[in-house]
C-alpha positions, 0 to 999 in steps of 0.5 A: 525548227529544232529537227533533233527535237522533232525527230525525237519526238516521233521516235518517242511516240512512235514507241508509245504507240507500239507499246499501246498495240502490244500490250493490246496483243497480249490482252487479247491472247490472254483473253484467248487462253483464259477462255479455252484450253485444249485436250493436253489440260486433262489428267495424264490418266485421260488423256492415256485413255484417249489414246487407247480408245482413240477419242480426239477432242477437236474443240476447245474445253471452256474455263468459264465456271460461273455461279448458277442455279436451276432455271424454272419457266413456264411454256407459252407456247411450244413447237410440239411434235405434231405442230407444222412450222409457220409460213412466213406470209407474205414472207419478208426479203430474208436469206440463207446468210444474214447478220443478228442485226439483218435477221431482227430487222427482217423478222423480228415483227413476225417471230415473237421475241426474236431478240431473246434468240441466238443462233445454235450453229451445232444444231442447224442442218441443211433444212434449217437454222437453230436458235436457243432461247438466252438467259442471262447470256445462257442459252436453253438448249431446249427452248429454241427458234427453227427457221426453216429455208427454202431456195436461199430464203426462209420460209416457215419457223416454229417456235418455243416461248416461255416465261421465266419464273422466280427462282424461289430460295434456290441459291447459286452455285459455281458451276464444274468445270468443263475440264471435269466433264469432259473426263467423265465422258472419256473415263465412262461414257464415250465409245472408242473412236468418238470425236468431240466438236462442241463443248457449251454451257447452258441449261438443259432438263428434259421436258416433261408434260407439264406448263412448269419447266425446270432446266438444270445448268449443264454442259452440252458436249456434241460429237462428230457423229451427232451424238450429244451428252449433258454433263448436269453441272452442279452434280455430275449427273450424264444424260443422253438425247438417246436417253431422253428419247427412250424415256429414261428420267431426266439425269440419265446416270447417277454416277457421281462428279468425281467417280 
């Protein structure tokens, strides 16, 4: 056997492999940084008044700015704010931690539609977990699953259903930026001291007493403190769940996107 060879060989492939793995690596970090980006992406006038209000940030702003529309479904059932949670009966061998693949095999024949679910961890709490509603790989903020849990297992739900209606003529549009609703806040809305810890996209509208929903494409940006603002992502608009609690319209604001 020619050794030189051979030894060539292995040092040959064992470069390709590193190359193989490196450029695996740097995927993978470019996938990172086009996906998110911190406080230090806001204009320098933002981020002065972050520093004068102290506001932190501490979740990373999303780049994602896909096309969207308004989203029209019809309520088929809902939770209601007089409707008690659902016993599971005889309830099923869950637990508190389970995997998406455990939860549906465990109470996908007794939730309706379980797989069109996923889980919300901003709004879950210790009495129970959340699950929005997907669209289009989108959640609805308002359209969600409660499992609520007792001594490590879960023991009732409540549930909304909806169907999605034709969108009619309403075309997509490319959504604003994360970026740009996040200064908004800053500029305009947040108080000194808040503390940002979530910024997802997804459709939010408030819900009013009618079978026909309409949900608007909107980035849902929680606080530390629990708070939580709706930046409507096509005009700007900002609303609060304080605001939709009082019976302020849906939209909150009018401030335009830009002021």
């Amino acid at each position: 056997m020619d050794w030189g060879r051979a030894k060539s060989v292995l040092i040959l492939a064992f470069l390709l492999l590193n190359a193989v793995l490196g450029y695996q690596l740097w995927m993978e970090w470019r996938e990172r940084i086009d996906s998110a980006v911190d406080w230090t992406s806001l204009p320098p006038e933002t981020r002065q008044v972050m520093a004068n209000k102290n506001i932190r940030i501490d979740a990373e702003i999303p780049t994602e700015t896909p096309q969207m529309r308004e989203l029209t479904y019809r309520l088929i059932d809902s939770r209601g704010s007089s409707n008690a949670p659902i016993p599971l009966d005889p309830q099923p061998n869950t637990r508190i931690v389970f995997s998406e693949d455990e939860l549906l095999q465990a109470l996908g024949g007794t939730i309706p539609e379980l797989a069109k679910y996923r889980f919300d961890n901003p709004d879950s709490n210790e009495k129970m977990f959340v699950l929005n509603r997907v669209v289009e790989d989108w959640p609805v903020f308002d359209v969600r699953i409660e499992l609520y849990y007792k001594d490590q297992k879960i023991t009732a739900y409540r549930q909304d259903r909806i169907e999605i209606l034709p969108a009619g003529g309403a075309k997509p549009q490319k959504v604003l930026p994360a970026t740009q609703a996040v200064d908004k806040l800053i500029n305009n809305y947040l108080p000194a001291g808040s503390a940002i810890k979530e910024i997802q996209l997804g459709y939010h509208g408030q819900i009013f007493d009618s079978e026909t929903q309409v949900s608007i494409p909107s980035w849902r940006v929680l606080l530390e403190d629990g708070e939580v603002y709706y930046v409507n992502a096509i005009s700007g608009e900002v609303v609060t769940d304080q605001a939709e609690s009082s019976g302020a319209p849906a939209g909150g604001t009018n401030a335009a996107a830009g002021s």
